[in-house]
N, C-alpha and C positions, 0 to 999 in steps of 0.2 A: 159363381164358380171360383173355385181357389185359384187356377190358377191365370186367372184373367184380371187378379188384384195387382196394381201396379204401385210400386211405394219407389218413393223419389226421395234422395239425400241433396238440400241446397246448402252451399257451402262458401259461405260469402263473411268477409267479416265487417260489412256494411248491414247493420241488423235491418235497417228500414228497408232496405232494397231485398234481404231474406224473408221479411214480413211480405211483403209483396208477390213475390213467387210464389212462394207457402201458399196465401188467398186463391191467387186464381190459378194454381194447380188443383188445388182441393175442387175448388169449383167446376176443373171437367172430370173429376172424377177421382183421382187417382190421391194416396194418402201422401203426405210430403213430411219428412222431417228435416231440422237446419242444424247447421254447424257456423259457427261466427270465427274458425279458425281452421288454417287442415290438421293441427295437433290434435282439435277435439271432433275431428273426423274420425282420425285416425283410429283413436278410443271407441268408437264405434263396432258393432257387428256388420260389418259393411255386407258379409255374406245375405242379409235380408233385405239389400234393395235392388233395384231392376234398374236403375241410374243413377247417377249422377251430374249435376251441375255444377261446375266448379273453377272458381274467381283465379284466376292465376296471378294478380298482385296482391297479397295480402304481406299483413306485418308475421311475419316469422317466417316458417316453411310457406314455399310459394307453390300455387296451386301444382306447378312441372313437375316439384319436384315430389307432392303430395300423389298424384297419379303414378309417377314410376314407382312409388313405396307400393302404394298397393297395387300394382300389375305386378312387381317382383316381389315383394316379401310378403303382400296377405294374400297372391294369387287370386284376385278379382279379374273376374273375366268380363263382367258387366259394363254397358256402354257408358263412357264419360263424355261430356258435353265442356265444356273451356267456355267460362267467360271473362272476356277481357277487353281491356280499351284497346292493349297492342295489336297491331295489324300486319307487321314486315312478313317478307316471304321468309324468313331465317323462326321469326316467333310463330310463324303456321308449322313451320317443319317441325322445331320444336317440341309442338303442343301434340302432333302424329307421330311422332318418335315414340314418346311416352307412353305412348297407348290412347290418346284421344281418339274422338270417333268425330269428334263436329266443333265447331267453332262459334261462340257467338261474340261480335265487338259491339261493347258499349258505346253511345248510348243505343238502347236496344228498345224493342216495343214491345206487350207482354203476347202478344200474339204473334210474332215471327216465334221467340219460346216455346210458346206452346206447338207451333208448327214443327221445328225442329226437335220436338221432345216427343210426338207424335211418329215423326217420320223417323227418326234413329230407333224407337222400340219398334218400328215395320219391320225395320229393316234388320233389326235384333234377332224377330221373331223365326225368320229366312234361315238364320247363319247359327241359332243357336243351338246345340245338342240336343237340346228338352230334356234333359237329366239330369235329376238331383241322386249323388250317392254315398255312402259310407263304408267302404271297404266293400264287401261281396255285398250289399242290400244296394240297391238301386232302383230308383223311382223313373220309369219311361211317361212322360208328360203327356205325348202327343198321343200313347198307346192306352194313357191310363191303368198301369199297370204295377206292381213291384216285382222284383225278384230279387229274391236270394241264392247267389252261388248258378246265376242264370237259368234258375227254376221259377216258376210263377208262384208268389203266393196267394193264396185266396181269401180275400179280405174282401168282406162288404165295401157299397161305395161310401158309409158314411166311416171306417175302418181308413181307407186308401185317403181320404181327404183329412183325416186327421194327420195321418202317417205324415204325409204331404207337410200339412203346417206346420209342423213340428220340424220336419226338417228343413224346411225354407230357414226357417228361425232357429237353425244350430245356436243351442249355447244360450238361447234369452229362454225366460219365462215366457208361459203365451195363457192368460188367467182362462180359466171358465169360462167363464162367459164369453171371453172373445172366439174361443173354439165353439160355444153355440151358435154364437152371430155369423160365424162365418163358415158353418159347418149345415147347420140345419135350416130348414126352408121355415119363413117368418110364421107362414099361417099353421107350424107343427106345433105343439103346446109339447116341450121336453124340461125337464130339469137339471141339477147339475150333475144329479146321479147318472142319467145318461150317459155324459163323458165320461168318468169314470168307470161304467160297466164297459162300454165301447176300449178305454185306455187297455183294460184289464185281457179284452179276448185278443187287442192290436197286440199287447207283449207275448202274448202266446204265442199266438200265430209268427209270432215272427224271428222264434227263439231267441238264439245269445242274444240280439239284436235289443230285444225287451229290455234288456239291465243298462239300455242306454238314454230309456224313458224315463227323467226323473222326473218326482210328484213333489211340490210345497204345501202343504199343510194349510188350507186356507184360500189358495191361492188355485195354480193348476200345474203346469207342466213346462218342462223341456226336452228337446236330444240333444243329447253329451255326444260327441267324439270321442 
């Protein structure tokens, strides 16, 4: 199910220690990508992950002041986790000011992590809206539904799962094949014209909204804003 794919941003500029996390997150499951600075977080499309983990001493911007960039200037709503040696009650208030949601002090074990990265998406799952939207189109999660302009549209579920990825991932490419890996069930034998046919009825159905599906040449898709 798409929407039960969990992708994790580690943000550490201690690489062995982001190798590390990377391994045994992938391992319960969930996709991880790192960043070895918050400048090259930043750069990131932060809108397509469900967390973060993130080192609050690094050399440059420090992790504090990398969470209030993106709770106020890229409007990230998504849970932050803090990791740090610091421990004062002044550097916890700190790290909850900014918008943090959890704390972890080094040196750490990779299983309290994994514990704490478990229990903040719980508890994510509780408080969060389930809605992905773009102006008047909006995707209800928990309902499995779209609307536009608060009318239902009527899309197949492999239409509504596409729709779905595409906007999880505003702004990146999402190739072919990965839209079949994570769109169609393993033991269906489809091609890549499939997507394509599917792309093609998705822009229909969903008027203006279509000119915001772009296609590469080779490659496969995105949704523009």
């Amino acid at each position: 199910m798409i929407e039960d794919d969990i992708k994790i941003l580690v943000v550490d500029d201690e690489k062995d220690l982001c190798e590390i996390l990377q391994f045994n997150l992938e391992s319960e499951g969930y996709e991880v990508d790192t960043a070895n600075s918050a400048e090259e977080a930043l750069k990131k499309n932060l809108h397509e992950y469900d967390l973060i983990l993130l080192d609050v001493m690094m050399g440059g911007m420090s992790g504090f002041k990398a969470a209030d960039t993106m709770r106020k200037q890229k409007q990230i709503e998504i849970p932050i986790i803090f990791i740090t040696a610091k421990s004062s009650e002044n550097d916890l208030l700190t790290g909850f000011n900014v918008g943090g949601d959890d704390y972890i002090q080094k040196p750490f074990s990779v299983k309290e992590v994994i514990a704490r990265v478990k229990a903040v998406l719980k508890r994510g799952k509780h408080t969060s809206t389930e809605k992905i939207s773009c102006d008047t189109l909006e995707i209800d999660l928990s309902r499995k539904l779209a609307y536009i302009d608060g009318r239902i549209i009527d899309l197949t579920r492999k239409e509504f799962d596409i729709l779905l990825l595409l906007m999880k991932k505003k702004g990146s490419y999402v190739s072919r094949e990965e839209i079949l890996d994570r769109v169609w069930d393993d033991d269906v034998v489809v091609t890549e014209r499939n997507v394509d046919v599917n792309i093609a009825r998705l822009r229909k159905k969903i008027g203006e909204y279509g000119n915001h599906i772009k296609g590469k040449t080779g490659y496969g898709y995105l949704f523009e804003e």
